[in-house]
C-alpha positions as a Markdown table, in Angstrom:
| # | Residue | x | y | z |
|---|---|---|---|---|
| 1 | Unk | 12.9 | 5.7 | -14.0 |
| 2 | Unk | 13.5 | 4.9 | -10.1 |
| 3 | Unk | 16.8 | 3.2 | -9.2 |
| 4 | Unk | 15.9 | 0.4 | -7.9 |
| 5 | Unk | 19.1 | -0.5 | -6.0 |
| 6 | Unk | 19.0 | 2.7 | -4.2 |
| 7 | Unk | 17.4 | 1.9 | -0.8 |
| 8 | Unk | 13.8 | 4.4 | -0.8 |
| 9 | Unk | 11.1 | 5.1 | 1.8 |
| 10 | Unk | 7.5 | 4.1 | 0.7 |
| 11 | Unk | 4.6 | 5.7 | 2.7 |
| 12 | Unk | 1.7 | 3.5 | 1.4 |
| 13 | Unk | -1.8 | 6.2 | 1.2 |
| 14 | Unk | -5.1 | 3.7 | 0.5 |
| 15 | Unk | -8.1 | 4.3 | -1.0 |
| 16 | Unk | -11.3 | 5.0 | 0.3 |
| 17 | Unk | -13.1 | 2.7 | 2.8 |
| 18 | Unk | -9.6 | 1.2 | 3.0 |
| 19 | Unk | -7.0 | 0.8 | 6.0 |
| 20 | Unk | -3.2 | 0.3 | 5.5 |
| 21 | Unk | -3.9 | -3.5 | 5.6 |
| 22 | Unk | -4.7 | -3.2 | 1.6 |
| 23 | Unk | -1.0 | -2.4 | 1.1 |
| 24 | Unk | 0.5 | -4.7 | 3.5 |
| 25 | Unk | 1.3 | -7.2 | 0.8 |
| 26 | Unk | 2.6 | -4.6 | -1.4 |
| 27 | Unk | 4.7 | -3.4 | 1.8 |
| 28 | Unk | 5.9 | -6.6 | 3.0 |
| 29 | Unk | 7.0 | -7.2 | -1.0 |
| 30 | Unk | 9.4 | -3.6 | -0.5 |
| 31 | Unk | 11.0 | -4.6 | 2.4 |
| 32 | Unk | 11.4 | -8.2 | 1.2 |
| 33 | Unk | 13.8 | -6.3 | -1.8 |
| 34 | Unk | 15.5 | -4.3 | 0.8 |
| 35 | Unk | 13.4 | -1.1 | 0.9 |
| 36 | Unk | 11.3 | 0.8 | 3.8 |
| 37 | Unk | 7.5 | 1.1 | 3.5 |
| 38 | Unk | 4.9 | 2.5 | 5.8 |
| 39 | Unk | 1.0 | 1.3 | 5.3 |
| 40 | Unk | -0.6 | 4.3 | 6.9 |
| 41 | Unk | -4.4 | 3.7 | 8.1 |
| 42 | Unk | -5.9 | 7.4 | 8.2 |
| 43 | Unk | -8.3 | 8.8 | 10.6 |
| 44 | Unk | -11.7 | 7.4 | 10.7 |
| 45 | Unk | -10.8 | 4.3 | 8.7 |
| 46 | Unk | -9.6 | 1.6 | 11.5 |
| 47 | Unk | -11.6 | 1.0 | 14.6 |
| 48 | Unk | -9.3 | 3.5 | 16.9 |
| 49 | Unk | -11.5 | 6.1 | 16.2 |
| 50 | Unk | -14.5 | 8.1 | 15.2 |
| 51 | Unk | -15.1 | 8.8 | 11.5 |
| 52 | Unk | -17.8 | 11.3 | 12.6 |
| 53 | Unk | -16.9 | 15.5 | 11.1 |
| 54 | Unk | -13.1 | 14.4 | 9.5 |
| 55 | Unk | -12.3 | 16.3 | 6.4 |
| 56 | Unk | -10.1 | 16.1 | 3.8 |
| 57 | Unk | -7.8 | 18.1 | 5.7 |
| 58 | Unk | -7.5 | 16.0 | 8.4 |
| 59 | Unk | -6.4 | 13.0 | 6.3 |
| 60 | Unk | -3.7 | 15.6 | 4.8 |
| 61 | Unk | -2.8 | 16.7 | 7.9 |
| 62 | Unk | -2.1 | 12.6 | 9.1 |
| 63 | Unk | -0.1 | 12.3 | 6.2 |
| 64 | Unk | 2.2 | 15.2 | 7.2 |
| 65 | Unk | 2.2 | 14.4 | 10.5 |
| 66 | Unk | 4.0 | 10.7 | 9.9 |
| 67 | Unk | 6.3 | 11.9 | 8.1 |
| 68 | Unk | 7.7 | 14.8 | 10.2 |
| 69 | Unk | 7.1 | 12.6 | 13.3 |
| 70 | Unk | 9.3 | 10.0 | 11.7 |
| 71 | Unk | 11.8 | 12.7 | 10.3 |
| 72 | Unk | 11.8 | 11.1 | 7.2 |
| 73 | Unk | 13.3 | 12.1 | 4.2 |
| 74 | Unk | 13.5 | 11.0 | 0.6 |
| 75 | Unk | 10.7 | 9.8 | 0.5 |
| 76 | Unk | 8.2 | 8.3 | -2.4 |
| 77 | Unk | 4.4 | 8.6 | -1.5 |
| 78 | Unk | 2.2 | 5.9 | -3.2 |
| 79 | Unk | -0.9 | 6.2 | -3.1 |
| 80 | Unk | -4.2 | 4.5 | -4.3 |
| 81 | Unk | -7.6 | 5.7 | -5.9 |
| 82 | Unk | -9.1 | 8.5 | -3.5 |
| 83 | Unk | -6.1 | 8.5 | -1.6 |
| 84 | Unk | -4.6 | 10.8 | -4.7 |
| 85 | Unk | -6.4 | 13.6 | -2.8 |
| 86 | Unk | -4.1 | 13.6 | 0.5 |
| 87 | Unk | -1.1 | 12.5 | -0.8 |
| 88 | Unk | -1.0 | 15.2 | -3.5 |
| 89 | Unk | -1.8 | 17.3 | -0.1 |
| 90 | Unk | 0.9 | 16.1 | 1.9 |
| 91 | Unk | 3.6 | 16.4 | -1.2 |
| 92 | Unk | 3.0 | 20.1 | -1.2 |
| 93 | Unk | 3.7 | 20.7 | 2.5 |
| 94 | Unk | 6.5 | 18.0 | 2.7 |
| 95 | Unk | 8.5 | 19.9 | -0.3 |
| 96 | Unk | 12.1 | 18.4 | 0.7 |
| 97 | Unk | 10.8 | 15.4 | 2.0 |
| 98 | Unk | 8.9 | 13.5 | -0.7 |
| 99 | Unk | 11.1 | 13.0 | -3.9 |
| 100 | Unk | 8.2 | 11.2 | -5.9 |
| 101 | Unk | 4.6 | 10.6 | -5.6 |
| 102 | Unk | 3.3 | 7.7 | -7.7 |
| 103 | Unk | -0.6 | 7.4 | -8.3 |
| 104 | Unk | -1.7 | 3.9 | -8.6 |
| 105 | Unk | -4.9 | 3.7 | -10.2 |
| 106 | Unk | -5.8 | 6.7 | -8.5 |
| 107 | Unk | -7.2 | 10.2 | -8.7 |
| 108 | Unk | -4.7 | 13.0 | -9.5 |
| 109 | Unk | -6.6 | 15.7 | -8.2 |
| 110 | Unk | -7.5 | 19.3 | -10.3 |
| 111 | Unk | -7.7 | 22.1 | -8.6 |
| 112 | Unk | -10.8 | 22.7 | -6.6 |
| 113 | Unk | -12.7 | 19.7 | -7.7 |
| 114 | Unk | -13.9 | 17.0 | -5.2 |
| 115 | Unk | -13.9 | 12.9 | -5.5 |
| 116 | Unk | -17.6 | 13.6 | -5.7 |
| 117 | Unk | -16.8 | 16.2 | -8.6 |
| 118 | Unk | -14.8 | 13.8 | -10.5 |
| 119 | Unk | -17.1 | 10.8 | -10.0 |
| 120 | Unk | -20.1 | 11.9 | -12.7 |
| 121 | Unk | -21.6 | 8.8 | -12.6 |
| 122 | Unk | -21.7 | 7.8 | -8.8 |
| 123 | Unk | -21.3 | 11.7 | -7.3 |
| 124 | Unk | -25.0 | 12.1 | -6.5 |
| 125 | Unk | -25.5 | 8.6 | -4.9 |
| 126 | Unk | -22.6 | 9.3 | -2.6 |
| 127 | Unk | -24.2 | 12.3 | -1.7 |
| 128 | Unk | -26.7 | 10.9 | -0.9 |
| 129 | Unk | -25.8 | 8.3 | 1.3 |
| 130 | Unk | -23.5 | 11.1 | 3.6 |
| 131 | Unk | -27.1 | 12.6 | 4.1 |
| 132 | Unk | -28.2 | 9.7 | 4.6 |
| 133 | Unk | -25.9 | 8.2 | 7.6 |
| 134 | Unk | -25.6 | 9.8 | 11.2 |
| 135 | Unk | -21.7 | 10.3 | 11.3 |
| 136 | Unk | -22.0 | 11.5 | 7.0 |
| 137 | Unk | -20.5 | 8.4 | 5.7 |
| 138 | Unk | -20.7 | 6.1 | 2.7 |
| 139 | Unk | -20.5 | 2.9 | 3.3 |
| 140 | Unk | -19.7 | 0.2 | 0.8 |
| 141 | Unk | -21.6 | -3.3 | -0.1 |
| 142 | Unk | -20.2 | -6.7 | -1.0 |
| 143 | Unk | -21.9 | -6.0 | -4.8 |
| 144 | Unk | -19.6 | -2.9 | -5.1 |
| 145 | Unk | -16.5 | -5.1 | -4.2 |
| 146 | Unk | -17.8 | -7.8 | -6.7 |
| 147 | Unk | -18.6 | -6.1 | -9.5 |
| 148 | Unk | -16.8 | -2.6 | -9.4 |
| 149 | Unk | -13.3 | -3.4 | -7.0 |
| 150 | Unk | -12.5 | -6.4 | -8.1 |
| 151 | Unk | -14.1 | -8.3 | -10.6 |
| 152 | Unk | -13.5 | -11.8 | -11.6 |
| 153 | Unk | -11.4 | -11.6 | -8.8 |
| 154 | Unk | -11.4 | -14.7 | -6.7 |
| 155 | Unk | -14.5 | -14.9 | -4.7 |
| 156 | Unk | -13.2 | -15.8 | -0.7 |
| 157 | Unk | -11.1 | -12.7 | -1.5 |
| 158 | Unk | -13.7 | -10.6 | -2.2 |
| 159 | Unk | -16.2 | -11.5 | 1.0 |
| 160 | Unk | -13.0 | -10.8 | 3.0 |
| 161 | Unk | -12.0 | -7.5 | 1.4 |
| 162 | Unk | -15.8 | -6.3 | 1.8 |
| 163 | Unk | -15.7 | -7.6 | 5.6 |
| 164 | Unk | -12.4 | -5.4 | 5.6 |
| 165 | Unk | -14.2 | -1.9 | 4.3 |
| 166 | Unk | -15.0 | 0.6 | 6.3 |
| 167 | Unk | -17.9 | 3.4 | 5.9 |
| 168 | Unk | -15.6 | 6.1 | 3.9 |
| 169 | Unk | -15.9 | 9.7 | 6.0 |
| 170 | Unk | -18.0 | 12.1 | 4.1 |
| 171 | Unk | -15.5 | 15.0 | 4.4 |
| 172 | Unk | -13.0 | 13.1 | 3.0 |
| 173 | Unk | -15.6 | 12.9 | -0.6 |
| 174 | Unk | -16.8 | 16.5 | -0.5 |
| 175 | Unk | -13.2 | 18.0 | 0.0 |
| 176 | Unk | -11.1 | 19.3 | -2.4 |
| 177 | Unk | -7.6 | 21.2 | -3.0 |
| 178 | Unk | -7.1 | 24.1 | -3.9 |
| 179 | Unk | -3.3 | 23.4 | -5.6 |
| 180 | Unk | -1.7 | 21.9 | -8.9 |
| 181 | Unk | 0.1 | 19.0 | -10.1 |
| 182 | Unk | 2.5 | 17.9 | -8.0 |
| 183 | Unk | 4.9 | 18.2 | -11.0 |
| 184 | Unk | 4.4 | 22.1 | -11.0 |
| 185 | Unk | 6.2 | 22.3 | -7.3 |
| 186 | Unk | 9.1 | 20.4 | -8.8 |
| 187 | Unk | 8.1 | 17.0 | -7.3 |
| 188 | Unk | 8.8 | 13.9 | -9.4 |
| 189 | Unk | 5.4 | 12.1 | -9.7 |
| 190 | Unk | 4.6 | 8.7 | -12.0 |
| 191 | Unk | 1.2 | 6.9 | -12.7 |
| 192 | Unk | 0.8 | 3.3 | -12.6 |
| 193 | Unk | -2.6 | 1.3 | -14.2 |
| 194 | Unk | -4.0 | -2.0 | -14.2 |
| 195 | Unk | -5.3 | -2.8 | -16.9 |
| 196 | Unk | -9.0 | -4.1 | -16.2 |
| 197 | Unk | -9.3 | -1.5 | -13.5 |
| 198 | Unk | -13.0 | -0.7 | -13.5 |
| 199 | Unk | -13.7 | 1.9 | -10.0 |
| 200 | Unk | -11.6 | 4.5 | -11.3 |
| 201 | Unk | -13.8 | 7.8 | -11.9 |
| 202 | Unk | -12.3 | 8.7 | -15.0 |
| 203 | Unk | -9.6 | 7.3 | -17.4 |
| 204 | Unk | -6.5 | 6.4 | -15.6 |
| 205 | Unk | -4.8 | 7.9 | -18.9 |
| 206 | Unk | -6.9 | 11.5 | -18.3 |
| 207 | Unk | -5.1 | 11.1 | -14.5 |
| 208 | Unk | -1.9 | 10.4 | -15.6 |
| 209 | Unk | -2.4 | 13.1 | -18.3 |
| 210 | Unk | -2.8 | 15.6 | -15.9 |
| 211 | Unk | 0.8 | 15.0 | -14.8 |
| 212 | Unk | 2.0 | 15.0 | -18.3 |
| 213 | Unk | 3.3 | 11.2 | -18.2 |
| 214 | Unk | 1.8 | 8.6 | -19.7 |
| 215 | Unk | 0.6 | 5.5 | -17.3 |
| 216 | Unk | 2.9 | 2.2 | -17.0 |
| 217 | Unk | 0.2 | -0.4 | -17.4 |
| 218 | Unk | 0.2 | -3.8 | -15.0 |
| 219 | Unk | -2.6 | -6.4 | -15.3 |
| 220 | Unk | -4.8 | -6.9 | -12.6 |
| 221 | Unk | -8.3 | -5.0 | -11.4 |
| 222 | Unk | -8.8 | -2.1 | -8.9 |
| 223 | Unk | -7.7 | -4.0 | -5.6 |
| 224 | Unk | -4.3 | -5.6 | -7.6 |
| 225 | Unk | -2.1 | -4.6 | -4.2 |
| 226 | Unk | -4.0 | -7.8 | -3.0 |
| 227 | Unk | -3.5 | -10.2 | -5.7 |
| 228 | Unk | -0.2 | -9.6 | -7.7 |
| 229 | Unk | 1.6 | -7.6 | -4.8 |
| 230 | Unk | 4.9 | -8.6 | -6.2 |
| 231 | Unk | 4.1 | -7.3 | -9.5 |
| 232 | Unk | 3.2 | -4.0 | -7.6 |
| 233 | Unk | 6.0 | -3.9 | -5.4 |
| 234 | Unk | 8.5 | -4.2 | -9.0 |
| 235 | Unk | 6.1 | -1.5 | -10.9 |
| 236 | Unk | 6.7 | 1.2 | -8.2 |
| 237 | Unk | 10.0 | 0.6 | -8.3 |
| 238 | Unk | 10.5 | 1.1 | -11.7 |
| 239 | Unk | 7.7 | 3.8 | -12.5 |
């Protein structure tokens, strides 16, 4: 378990088709209990640039790069759903850096198999749809949001969240890594679930098994950072 009187660094890592405006809440509720935290927004998922030829490394490689450029140490890398893949990236080159990485409701990644590997039932109709687009992206409908994101969730909140998505970079799908479990480098790593979350590609307890933990469980549905931040904010500090 984390100390949570001990003052940590949080670098928030979203999901896919999401910015570091889904962990603002989660962020703001950190700092309000006297901790750091950093949202990042990785390339080709705000409107500063083209999402056009990115890979997976690049979104590693902007992961690595905060971090150094900040000098910061000590650090605890959170990250949500696809963004599993570069956080479990950045951990291996920030050895010394990052003390933990905590997956929340997201994809601990096995070696050499893709997001679009581990998603059986939606892999081919991502595929797909990077063929499909000019600049190989997927983008992502209001009916995902409402009945795979965040369901039952209130409705205002999901038309916002879907006006929020960006089209995910295809690189960033067909990637993978070619490393273990964080947890075989000596990095401390946890896995935090909500309970009705329904957009993860497999079992959250087959990700956190992959670790060798078992999953602390928190209610809420895929998108929870936005609607019970404070009862994310107290799960990451105690995972």
């Amino acid at each position: 378990m984390t100390d949570s009187t001990h003052v940590q660094t949080f670098v928030l890592i979203p999901g896919a088709w999401l910015g570091g405006w889904s962990w603002q809440p989660v962020a703001r509720a950190l700092i309000e209990r006297g901790h750091r935290a950093l949202a990042l927004s990785l390339p080709g998922l705000s409107y500063d640039g083209s999402p056009a030829g990115l890979e997976l490394a690049d979104a590693v490689d902007y992961v690595v790069g905060e971090v150094e450029r900040r000098d910061l140490s000590d650090v605890v890398l959170a990250c949500h759903s696809w963004g599993g893949y570069p956080a479990t990236g950045a951990a291996h080159r920030l050895v010394g850096r990052v003390a933990k990485v905590i997956y929340f409701s997201a994809v601990v990644p096995e070696r050499g198999r893709s997001m679009l590997d581990e998603n059986e039932q939606y892999g081919e109709m991502i595929r797909q749809a990077i063929k499909a687009t000019p600049d190989a992206t997927v983008p992502l409908g209001l009916d995902a949001v409402q009945n795979v994101l965040m369901p039952g969730d209130p409705a205002p909140l999901q038309q916002l969240v879907s006006r929020l998505l960006l089209p995910q970079p295809g690189g960033y799908m067909t990637g993978s890594l070619d490393l273990p479990p964080v947890t075989q480098i000596g990095v401390d790593a946890a896995y935090v679930l909500c309970a009705d979350d329904s957009a993860l590609a497999r079992p959250g307890t087959e990700f956190a098994a992959r670790l060798g933990v078992d999953p602390l469980v928190i209610p809420g549905t895929h998108m929870t950072m936005l609607t019970r931040p404070d009862t994310v904010a107290e799960a990451l500090l105690s995972a």
